[in-house]
N, C-alpha and C positions, 0 to 999 in steps of 0.2 A: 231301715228307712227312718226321720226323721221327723220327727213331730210336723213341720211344717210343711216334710216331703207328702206325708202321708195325707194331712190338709187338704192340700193341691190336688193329690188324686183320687179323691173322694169326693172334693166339687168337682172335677172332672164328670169321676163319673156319674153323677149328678147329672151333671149339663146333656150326657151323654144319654142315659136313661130318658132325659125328657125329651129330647130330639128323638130319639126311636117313637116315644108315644105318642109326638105329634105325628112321625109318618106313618104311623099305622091308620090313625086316624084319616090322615087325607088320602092311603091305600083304602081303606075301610069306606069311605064316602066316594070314591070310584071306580068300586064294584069289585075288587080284588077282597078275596076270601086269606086271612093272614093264618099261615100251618104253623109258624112257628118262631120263636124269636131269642137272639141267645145261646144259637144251638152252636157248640164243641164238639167235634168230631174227636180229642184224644190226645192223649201221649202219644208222641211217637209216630204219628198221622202226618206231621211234620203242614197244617192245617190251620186256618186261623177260626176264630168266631163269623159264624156268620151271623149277623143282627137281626133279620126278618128274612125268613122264606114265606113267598106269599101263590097265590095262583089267583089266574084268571083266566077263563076258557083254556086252551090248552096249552097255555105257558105256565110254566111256574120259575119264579122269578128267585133267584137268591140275590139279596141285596144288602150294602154297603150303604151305613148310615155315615154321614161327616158332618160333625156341626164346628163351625169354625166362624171368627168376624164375618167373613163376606162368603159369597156362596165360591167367588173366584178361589179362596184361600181354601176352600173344602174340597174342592172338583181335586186342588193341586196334593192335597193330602194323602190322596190314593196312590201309594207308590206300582211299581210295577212286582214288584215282589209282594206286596200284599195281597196283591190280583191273584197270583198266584197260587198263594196260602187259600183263598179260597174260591180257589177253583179246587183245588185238591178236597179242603172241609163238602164240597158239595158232591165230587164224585165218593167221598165217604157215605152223606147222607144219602144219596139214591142207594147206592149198595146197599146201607141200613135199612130204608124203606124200600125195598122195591116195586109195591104199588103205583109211586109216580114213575116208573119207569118210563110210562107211553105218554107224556108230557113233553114239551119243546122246552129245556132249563135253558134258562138266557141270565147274563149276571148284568145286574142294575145298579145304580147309585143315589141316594135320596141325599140332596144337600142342604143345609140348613144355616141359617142365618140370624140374629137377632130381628125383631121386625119384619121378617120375612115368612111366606109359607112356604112349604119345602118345594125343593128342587126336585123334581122323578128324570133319572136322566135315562131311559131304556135302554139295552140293551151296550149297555156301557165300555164292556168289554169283552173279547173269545177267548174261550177255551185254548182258542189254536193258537200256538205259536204264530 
């Protein structure tokens, strides 16, 4: 990678670490308990990053942070194969945990903006084909 590739993806991830720490904040100020953030399910899991798994009452939410110019240009960033990717990281992590077994998991999307407070979109996407 190149000095100026490398740049770019480090503001990135930048930009990107602070969009998660705004939405935990606006999960955190309504009423959702944040389990985890960051989490990897593995090699070979064939799984992506999920950014916050969070719960509240008997959902726990695994969710998809997008910070993009406009909150339109983030909703459209979520491909359908990333949906995917973690759907699978999240039937890893119940396997892994299995405590939250008896929870309703639902996958969500928090979209993020300049200017803007985040977007909580619920229940964003299924499982199901």
């Amino acid at each position: 990678m190149t000095g100026s590739r490398r740049a770019l993806g480090s503001a990135a991830h930048k930009r990107g670490r602070w969009a998660e720490a705004l939405c935990v904040l606006s999960l955190t100020l309504r009423g959702w308990r944040v389990i985890a953030r960051g989490v990897v399910a593995g090699r070979g899991t064939g799984a992506g990053e999920i950014d916050i798994i969070a719960k509240r009452g008997r959902v726990l939410a695994f969710i998809e942070v997008k910070a993009r110019p406009s909150l339109e240009e983030a909703a459209r960033a979520i491909s359908a194969a990333q949906q995917q990717r973690l759907v699978r990281g999240a039937e890893v992590y119940l396997a892994r945990n299995p405590h939250w077994a008896g929870l309703e998991p639902r996958f969500d999307a928090m979209l993020v903006a300049p200017g803007r407070f985040p977007r909580h979109l619920m229940d964003a996407w299924s499982s199901r084909p």
